[in-house]
Each structure stands twice: as C-alpha cells, then as structure tokens.
C-alpha positions as CSV (number, residue, x, y, z in Angstrom):
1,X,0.0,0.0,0.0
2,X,2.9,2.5,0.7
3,X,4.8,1.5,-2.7
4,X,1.1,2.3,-4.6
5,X,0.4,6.0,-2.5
6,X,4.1,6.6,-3.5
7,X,3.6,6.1,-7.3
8,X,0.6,8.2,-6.9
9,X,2.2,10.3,-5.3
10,X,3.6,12.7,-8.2
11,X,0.4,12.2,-10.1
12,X,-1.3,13.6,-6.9
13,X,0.7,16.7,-6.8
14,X,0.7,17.9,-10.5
15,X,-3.9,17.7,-9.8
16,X,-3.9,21.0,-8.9
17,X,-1.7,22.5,-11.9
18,X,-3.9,20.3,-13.9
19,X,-7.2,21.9,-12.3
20,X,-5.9,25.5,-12.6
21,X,-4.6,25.3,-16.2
22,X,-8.2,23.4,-17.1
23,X,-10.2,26.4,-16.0
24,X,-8.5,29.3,-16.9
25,X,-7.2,27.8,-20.4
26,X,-9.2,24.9,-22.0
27,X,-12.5,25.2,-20.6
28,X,-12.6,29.0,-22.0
29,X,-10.4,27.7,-25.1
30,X,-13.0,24.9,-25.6
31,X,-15.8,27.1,-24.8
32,X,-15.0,29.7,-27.3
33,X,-14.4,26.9,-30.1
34,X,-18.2,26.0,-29.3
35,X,-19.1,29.5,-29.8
36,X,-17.3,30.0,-33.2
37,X,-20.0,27.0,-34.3
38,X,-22.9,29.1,-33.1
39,X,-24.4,32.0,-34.6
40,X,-24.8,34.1,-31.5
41,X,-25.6,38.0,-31.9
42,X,-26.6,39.7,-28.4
43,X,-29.3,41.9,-30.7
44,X,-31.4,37.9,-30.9
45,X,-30.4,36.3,-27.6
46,X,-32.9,33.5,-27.8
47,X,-32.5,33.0,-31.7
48,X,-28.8,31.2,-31.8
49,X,-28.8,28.8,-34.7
50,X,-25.6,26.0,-34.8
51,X,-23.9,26.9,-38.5
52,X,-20.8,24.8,-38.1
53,X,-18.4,26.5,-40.2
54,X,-20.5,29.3,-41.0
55,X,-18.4,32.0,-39.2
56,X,-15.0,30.9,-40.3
57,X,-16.4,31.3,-43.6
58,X,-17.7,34.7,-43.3
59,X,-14.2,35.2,-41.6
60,X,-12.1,34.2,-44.3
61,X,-14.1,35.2,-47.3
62,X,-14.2,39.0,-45.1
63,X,-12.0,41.5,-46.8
64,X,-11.9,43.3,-43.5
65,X,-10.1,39.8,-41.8
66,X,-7.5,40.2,-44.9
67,X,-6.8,43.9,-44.3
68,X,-6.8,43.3,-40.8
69,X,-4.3,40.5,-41.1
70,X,-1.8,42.4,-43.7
71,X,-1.8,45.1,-40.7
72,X,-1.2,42.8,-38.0
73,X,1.7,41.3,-40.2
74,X,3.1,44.3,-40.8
75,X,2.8,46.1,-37.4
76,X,4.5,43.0,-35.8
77,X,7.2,42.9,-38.5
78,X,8.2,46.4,-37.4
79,X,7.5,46.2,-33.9
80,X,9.6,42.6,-33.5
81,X,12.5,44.2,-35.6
82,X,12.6,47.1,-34.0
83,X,12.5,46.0,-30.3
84,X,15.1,42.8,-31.5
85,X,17.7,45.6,-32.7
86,X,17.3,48.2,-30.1
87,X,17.2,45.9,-27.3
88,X,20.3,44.0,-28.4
89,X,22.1,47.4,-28.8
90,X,21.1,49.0,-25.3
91,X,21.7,45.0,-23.7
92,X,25.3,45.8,-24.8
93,X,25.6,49.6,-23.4
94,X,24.0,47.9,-20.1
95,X,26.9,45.1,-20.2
96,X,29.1,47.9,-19.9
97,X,31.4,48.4,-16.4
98,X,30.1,51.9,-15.8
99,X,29.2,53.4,-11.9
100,X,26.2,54.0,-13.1
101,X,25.7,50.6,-15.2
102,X,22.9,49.3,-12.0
103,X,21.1,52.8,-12.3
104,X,20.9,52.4,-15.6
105,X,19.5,49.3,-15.4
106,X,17.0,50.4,-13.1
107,X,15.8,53.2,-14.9
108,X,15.0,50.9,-18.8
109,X,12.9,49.1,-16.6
110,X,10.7,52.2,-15.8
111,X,8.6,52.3,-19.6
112,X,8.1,48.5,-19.6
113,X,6.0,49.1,-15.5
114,X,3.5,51.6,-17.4
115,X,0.7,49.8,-18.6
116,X,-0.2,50.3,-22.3
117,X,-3.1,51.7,-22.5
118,X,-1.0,54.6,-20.3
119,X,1.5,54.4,-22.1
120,X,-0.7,54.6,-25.4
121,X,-2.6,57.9,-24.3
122,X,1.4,59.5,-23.5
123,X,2.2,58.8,-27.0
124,X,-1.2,60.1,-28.3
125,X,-0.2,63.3,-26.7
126,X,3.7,63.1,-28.0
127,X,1.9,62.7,-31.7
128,X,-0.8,65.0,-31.6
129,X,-1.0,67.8,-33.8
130,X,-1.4,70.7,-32.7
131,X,0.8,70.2,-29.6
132,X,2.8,67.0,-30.0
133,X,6.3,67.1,-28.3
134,X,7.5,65.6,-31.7
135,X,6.2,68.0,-33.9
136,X,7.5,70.8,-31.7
137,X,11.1,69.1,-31.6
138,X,11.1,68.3,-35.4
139,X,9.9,72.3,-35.5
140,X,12.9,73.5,-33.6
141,X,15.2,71.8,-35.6
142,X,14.4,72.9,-38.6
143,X,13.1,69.6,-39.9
144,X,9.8,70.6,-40.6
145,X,7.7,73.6,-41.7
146,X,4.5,72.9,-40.1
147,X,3.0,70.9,-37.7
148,X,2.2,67.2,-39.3
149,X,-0.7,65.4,-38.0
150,X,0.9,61.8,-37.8
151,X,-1.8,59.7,-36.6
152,X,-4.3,60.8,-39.6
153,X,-1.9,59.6,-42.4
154,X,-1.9,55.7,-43.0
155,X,2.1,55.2,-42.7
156,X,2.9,57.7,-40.4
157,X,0.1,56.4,-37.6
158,X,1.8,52.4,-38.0
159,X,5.3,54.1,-37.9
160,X,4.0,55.7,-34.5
161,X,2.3,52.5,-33.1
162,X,5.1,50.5,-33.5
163,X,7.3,53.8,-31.7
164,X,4.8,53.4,-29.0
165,X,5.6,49.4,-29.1
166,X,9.3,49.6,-29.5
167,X,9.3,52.2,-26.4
168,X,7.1,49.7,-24.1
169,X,8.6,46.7,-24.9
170,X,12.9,47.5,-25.6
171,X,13.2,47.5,-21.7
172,X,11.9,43.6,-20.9
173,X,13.7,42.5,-24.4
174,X,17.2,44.9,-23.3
175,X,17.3,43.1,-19.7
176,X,16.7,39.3,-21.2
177,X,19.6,39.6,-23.7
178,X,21.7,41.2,-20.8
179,X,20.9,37.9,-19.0
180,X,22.2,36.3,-22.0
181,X,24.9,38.3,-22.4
182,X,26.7,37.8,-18.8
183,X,26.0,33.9,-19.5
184,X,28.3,33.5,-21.5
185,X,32.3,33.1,-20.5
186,X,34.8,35.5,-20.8
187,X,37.8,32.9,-21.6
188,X,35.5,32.6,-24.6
189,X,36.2,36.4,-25.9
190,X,40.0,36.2,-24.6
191,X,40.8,32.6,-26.6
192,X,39.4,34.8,-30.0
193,X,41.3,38.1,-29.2
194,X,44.0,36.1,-28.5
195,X,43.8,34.4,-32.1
196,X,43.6,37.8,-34.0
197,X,39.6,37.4,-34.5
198,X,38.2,40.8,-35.2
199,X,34.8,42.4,-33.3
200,X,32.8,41.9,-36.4
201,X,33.9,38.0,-36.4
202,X,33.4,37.8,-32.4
203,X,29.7,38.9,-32.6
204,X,28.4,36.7,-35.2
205,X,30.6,33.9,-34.5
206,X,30.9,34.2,-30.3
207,X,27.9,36.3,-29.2
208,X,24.9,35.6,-31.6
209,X,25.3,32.1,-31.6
210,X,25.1,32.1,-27.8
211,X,22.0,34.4,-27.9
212,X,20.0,32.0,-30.2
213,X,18.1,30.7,-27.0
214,X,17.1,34.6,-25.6
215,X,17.1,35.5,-29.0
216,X,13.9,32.8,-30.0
217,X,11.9,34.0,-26.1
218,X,12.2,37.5,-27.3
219,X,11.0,37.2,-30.9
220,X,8.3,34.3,-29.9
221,X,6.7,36.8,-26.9
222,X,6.8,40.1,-29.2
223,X,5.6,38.2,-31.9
224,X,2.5,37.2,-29.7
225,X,2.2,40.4,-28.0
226,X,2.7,42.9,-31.7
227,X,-0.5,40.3,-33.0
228,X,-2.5,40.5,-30.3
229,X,-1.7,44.5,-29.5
230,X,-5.3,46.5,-28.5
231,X,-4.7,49.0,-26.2
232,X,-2.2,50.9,-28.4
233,X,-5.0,50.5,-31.3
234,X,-7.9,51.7,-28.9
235,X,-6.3,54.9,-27.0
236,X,-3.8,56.2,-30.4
237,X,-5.5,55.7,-33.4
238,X,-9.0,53.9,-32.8
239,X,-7.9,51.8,-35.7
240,X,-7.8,54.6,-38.7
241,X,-6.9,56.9,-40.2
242,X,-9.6,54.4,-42.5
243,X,-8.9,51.1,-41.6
244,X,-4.8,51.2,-41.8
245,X,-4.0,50.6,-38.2
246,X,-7.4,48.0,-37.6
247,X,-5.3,44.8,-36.5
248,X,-6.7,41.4,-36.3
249,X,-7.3,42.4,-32.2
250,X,-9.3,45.5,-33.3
251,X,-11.2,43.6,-36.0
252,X,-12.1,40.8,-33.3
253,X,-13.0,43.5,-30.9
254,X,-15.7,45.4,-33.4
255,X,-17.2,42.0,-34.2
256,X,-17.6,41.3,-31.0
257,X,-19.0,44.6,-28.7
258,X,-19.8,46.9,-31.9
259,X,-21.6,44.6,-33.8
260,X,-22.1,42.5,-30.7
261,X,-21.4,38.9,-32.5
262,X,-19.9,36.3,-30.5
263,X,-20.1,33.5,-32.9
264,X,-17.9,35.7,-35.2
265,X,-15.8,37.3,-32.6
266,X,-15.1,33.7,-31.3
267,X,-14.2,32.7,-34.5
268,X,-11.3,35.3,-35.2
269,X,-10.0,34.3,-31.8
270,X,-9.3,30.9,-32.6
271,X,-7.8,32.2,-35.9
272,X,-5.9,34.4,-34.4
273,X,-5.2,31.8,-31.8
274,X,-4.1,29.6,-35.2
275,X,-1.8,32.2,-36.7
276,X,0.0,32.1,-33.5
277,X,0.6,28.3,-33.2
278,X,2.1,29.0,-36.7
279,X,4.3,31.8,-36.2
280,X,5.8,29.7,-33.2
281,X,6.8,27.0,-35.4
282,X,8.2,28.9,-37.9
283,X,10.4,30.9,-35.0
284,X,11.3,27.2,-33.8
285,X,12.4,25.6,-37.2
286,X,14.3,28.8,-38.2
287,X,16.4,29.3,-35.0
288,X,17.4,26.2,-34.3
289,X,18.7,26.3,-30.1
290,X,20.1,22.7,-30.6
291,X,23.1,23.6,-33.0
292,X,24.5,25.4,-30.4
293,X,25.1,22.9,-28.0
C-alpha cells in the first residue's frame, strides 16, 4: 500500500496544476471553439442557430479579416525588428562596467512598468497635432515647416504604433539579452582576441550564436504580444486613419462589442489563436537552439 500511495504520489501533486490550467485555459479555449460554431448576436439572444463552419467562412471570405491580417503582419514585423535591434544594442551599453551601469539598469525598466493603455494615451499626446512634443522638436530643428498630423496619415500612424511598441517593450527585451549576455564566459572572448579574430567575427561567431536561445523567447513573446496588440489601437489611433491601423485584435473587438457577434468574434479568436501556433513553429524551425550545444 505504501509503494502504490508513493507512485501516486507525483500524479497527486501535478492535480492541482492540472485543475488550474483546465479552468482558466481549456474550458474557456473549448468554450470559445463552441461559440465559433454558433451563430450568437446579443441583438437575438434566444435565436442562436448552430452553422458549423458558417463564421469561419464569413471570416475568411471578409475582406476586413485580410486587411486586418496584412496590418497585423506588418505592425509585428516592425514592432519585433525594432524592439530585436534596439534591445540588443542597449543590452550591450548595459553590459558595460560603468558606476552607473545598476542605475541604468533600473531606470529601462521604468517604460516596460507603465501599462499600455498609459503608455498609449502618452504617446497620443507626444503625436498629436497641434501640440505633439515631436512636432514641436522636429519644429525646432528645422526639420519641418509645419506641424504634421501623424496619426491621420496611414504610414505615419503604424510608424507611431510601432514607436509606442518599441518604447514599451525595448526594456523587458534589453534586460533578457543582458541575461544572456553575462552567461556566456569571458575565456570565450580572450581565446578569439588572442587568435587575431576581429569584433565583427566575435559577434556573429561568439555572441549571436550564444544568444539563439534569448534571441527565440524575445521574438516568440513580441511576436504574440505585436499580433494580439489592442490598447495601443484603442487609445492612439482607434484603428484609422480608414482602416490602416485596424489589427486582427481591433477587427475581433468590433465584431464582438460593436456589432455584438460572438459566434464571429469567437471565430477570429481561434484564428488568431491559429496564426500564432504558426508563427511559433516557424520561430522554432528557423532558429534552431540545438546547433549550439
């Protein structure tokens, strides 16, 4: 009887986990499948016919889903390339020995507390016309003539989205390649000065390689969180000027409380959910960790 509670034992213990992750992730994940299948729209509560794939096929046959996924493509291009290259370069100014190097590192962390729908309405303001803090910079040097409204031209509003993005999310992606960064050894660097190797050859042969692992956390998370981005839509640009800055979030938000239908709402949700699960896989077959080791 003691050998069988002891087997049980680590079964027993993982119940919990198992209990938590069941209702707060599959029974809403399998919940919202269920709705996709329905046709529900809050204006006929008691009128909620089952159409299968109905909603999936007004999804995919929507041009607003299309325009709303070449958006959310293209925000999350900029926004993961930016915050990728900026956070790499300021990871390597914080891996500097300076007196103030632990300030410093204190400090980056301060944009990444604010929450984004905060940090969203302090970029409106930075952005707005008639007053922006941009414009009157640009102004003062001399770059401009007049006061540009950037959130009501179609390129110029993504270009400040993903300003907003790179500002919020640099700090969280500077601090995890600085983790990587002080991981890896120091007789590594001295063995290829030693042999004559150049900066240029140290980075991409020493440093990236080593930073494949942070490298594939930061891209997979800003990947999720530039796809999934709302607040930034909702408080800076309300998805216009037009539909330019109306992200796959935004579209799945208007379905759902403008128009008020879940069945379709649901239904972009798991898609979104979807182009996800694919993005992760093409992040894990293109940087491969295990040719490192």
């Amino acid at each position: 009887m003691t050998r069988r509670r002891a087997k049980a034992l680590p079964y027993l213990m993982i119940v919990p986990a198992l209990a938590f992750i069941s209702l707060f992730t599959i029974y809403p994940l399998a919940y919202a499948v269920r709705t996709s299948l329905y046709e529900i729209v809050l204006t006929r509560p008691f009128l909620t016919p089952y159409v299968g794939a109905g909603n999936y096929r007004e999804v995919f046959t929507s041009y607003y889903f299309w325009r709303s996924l070449l958006n959310s493509l293209v925000y999350a291009a900029m926004a993961v390339s930016s915050v990728v290259l900026v956070g790499l370069g300021v990871s390597f100014l914080l891996n500097c020995r300076l007196k103030i190097s632990s300030l410093l590192r204190t400090l980056i962390l301060f944009p990444w507390a604010i929450p984004f729908v905060v940090s969203g309405v302090i970029w409106k303001w930075i952005f707005n016309s008639s007053y922006g803090a941009f414009n009157g910079f640009l102004y003062t040097l001399g770059l401009i003539d007049s006061y540009v409204s950037w959130l009501s031209h179609p390129l110029y509003a993504k270009m400040c989205l993903a300003m907003a993005h790179l500002w919020k999310e640099m700090p969280f992606a500077s601090i995890l390649f600085l983790a990587g960064l002080q991981t890896i050894p120091q007789e590594l660097y001295d063995a290829s000065r030693v042999d004559g190797a150049t900066s240029k050859d140290v980075f991409f042969k020493i440093t990236l390689p080593l930073l494949k692992p942070v490298l594939l956390v930061v891209a997979i998370y800003e990947t999720i969180v530039g796809l999934v981005t709302f607040d930034l839509v909702y408080v800076m640009t309300g998805g216009g000027p037009g539909d330019s800055t109306s992200l796959i979030s935004w579209y799945t938000y208007a379905e759902t409380f403008k128009f008020l239908n879940l069945g379709r709402g649901a239904a972009l949700s798991i898609v979104l959910a979807g182009i996800i699960l694919l993005m992760v896989m093409i992040y894990l077959r293109a940087i491969r960790i295990e040719e490192i080791y």
